[in-house]
C-alpha positions in Angstrom: 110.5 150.3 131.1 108.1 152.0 133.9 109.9 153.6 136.8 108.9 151.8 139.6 111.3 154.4 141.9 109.4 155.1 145.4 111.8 158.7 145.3 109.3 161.6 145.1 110.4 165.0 144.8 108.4 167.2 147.7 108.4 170.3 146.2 107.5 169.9 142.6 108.8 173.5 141.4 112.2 171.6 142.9 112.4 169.2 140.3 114.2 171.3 137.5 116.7 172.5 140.1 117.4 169.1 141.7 118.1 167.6 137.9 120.2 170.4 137.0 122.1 170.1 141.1 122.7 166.1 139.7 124.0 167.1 136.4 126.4 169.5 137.8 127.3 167.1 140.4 127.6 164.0 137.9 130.1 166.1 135.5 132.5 167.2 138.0 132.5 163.7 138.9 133.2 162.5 135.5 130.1 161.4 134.1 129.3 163.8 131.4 125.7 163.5 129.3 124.7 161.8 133.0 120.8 163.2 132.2 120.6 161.4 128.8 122.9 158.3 129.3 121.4 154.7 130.2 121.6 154.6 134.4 122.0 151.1 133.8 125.1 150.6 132.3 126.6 152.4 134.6 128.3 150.9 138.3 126.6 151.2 141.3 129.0 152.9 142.7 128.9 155.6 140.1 125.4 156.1 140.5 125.5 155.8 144.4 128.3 158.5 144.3 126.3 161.2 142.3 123.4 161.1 145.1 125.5 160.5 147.8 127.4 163.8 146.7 124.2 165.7 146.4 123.2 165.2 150.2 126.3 165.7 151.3 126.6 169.0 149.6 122.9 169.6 150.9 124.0 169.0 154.3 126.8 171.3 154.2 124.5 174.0 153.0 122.0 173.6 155.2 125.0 173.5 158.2 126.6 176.6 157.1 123.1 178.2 157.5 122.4 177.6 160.6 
C-alpha cells in the first residue's frame, strides 16, 4: 500500500530521532512494537494520542527554553 501521508520531515537528519521520540512515546503509552505493528488496526485515538503526546512534549521543551 503507498503512503499517500502529506507529513514531511523538515530536517531529514531528524527522521531517526523523531521515530525513535514516537517509539519511546508509544511504549510508555502502552503500545509496545508501535514501529513494526500494523497502524491500522489500531484506534484512532491511540494513534492520535502518540502524536498528540509528541508535540505536546515538543512544546514543553521548546517553552522551558525560552
Amino acid at each position: 500500500m503507498p503512503n499517500y501521508s502529506s507529513n514531511r520531515v523538515l530536517v531529514p537528519e531528524a527522521k531517526r530521532g523523531l521515530n525513535q521520540f514516537k517509539a519511546e512515546i508509544a511504549t510508555e503509552l502502552g503500545l509496545s512494537n508501535y514501529e513494526s505493528m500494523d497502524k491500522g488496526n489500531l484506534t484512532s485515538r491511540q494513534n492520535g494520542s502518540v502524536g498528540g503526546e509528541m508535540v505536546k512534549r515538543m512544546i514543553e521543551a521548546y517553552e522551558r527554553n525560552l
